[in-house]
PAMAR-865798 format. One record per residue (C-alpha): residue number from 1; residue in one letter; z negated, y, x. Coordinates in steps of 0.2 Angstrom, whole numbers, plus 5000, padded with zeros to 4 digits. Layout:
BEGIN
<r pos="NUM" code="A" up="Z" north="Y" east="X"/>
...
This chain:
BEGIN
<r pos="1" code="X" up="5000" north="5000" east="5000"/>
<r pos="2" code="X" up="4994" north="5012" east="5013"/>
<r pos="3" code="X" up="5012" north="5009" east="5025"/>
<r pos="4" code="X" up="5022" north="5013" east="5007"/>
<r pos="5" code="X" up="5013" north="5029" east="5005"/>
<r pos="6" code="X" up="5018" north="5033" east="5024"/>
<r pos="7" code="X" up="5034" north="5027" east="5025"/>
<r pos="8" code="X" up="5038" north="5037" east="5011"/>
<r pos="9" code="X" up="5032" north="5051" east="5019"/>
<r pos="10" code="X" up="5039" north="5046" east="5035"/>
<r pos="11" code="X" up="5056" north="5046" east="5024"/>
<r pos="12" code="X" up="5054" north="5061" east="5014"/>
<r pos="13" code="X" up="5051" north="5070" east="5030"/>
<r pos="14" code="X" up="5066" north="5064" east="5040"/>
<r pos="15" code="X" up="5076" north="5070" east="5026"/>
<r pos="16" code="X" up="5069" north="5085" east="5023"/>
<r pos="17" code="X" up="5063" north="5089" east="5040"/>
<r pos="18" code="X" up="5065" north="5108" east="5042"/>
<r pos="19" code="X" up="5058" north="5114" east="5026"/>
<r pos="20" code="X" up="5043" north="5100" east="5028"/>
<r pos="21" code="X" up="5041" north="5104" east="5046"/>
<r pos="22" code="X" up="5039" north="5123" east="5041"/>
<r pos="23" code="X" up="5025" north="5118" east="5028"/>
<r pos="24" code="X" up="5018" north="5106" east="5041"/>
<r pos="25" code="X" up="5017" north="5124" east="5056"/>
<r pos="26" code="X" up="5008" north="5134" east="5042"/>
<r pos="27" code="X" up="4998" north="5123" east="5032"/>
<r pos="28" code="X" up="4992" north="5115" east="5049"/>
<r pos="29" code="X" up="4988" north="5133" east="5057"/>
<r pos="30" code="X" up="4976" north="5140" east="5042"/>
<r pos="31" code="X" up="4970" north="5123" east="5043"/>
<r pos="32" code="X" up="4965" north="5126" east="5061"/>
<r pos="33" code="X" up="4960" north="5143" east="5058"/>
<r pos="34" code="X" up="4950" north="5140" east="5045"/>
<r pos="35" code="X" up="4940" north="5128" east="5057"/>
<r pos="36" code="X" up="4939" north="5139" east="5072"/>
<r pos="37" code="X" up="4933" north="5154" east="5060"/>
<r pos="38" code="X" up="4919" north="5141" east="5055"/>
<r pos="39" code="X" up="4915" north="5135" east="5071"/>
<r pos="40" code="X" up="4914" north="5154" east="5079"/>
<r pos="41" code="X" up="4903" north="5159" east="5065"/>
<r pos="42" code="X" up="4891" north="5147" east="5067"/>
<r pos="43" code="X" up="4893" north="5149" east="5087"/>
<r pos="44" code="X" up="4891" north="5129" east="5091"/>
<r pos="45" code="X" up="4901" north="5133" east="5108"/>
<r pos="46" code="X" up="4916" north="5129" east="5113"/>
<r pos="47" code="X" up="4919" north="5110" east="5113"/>
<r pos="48" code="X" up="4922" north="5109" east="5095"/>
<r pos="49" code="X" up="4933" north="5126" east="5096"/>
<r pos="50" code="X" up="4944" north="5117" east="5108"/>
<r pos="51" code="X" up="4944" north="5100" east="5099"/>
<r pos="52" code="X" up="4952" north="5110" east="5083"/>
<r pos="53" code="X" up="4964" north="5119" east="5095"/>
<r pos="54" code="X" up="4971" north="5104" east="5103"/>
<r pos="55" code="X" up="4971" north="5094" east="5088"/>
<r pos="56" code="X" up="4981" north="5110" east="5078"/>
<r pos="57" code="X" up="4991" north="5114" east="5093"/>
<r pos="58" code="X" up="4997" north="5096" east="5097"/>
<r pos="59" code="X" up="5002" north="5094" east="5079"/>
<r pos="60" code="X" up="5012" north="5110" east="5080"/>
<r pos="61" code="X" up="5018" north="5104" east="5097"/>
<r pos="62" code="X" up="5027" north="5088" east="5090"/>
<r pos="63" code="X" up="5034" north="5099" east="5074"/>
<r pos="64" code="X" up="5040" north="5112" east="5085"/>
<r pos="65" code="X" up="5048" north="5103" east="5099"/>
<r pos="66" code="X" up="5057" north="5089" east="5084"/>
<r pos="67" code="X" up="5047" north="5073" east="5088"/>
<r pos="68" code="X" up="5053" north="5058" east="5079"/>
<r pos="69" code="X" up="5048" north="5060" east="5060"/>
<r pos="70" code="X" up="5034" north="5045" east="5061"/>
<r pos="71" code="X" up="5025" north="5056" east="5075"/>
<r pos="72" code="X" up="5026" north="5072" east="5066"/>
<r pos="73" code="X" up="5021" north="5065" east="5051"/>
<r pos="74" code="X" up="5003" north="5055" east="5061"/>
<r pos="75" code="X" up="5000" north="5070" east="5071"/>
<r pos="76" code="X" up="4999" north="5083" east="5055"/>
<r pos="77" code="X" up="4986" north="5071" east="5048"/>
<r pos="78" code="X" up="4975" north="5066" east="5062"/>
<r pos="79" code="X" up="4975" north="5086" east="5065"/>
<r pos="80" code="X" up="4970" north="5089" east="5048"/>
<r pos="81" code="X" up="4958" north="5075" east="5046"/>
<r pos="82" code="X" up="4950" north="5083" east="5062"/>
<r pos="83" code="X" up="4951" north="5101" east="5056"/>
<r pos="84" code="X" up="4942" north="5097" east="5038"/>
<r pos="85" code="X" up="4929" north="5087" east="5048"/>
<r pos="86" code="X" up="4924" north="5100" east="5056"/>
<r pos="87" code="X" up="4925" north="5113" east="5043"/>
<r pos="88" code="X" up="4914" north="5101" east="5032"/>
<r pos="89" code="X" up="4902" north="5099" east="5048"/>
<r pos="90" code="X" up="4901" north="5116" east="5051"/>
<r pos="91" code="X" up="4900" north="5123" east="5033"/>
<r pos="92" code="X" up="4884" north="5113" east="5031"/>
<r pos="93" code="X" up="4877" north="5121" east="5042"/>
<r pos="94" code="X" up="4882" north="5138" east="5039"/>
């Protein structure tokens, strides 16, 4: 179940790739923004401020520089899954 949902994704995006992968840069960035604007108001350091820039900019890196659709498609959502995590850790404690 979980490989159709992807590979439909996978698919959707490979057809669609420009207009997807242009949703992917911004949806990704306020993602990550969002995270580091948590994570800087509640000043726990730097380490988990570079964990949600390198996850956001990794996933932007793969868009930007046309990976293959399977890799854009993984990156966007480890980066997101990383980026909510951290807005959720971070907005407890705020």
């Amino acid at each position: 179940m979980k490989t159709m949902i992807f590979e439909n994704q996978i698919k959707f995006f490979d057809r669609y790739r420009y207009g997807v992968m242009s949703a992917y840069l911004v949806i990704g960035s306020c993602i990550g923004s969002a995270a580091a604007l948590l994570i800087l108001k509640v000043d726990s350091g730097p380490f988990f401020l570079a964990i949600s820039a390198v996850a956001t900019m990794a996933s932007n890196a793969v868009c930007i520089a046309q990976g293959s659709p399977k890799l854009c498609v993984y990156t966007f959502y480890i980066a997101t899954f990383i980026n909510i995590i951290l807005i959720i850790a971070h907005a407890v404690i705020l």
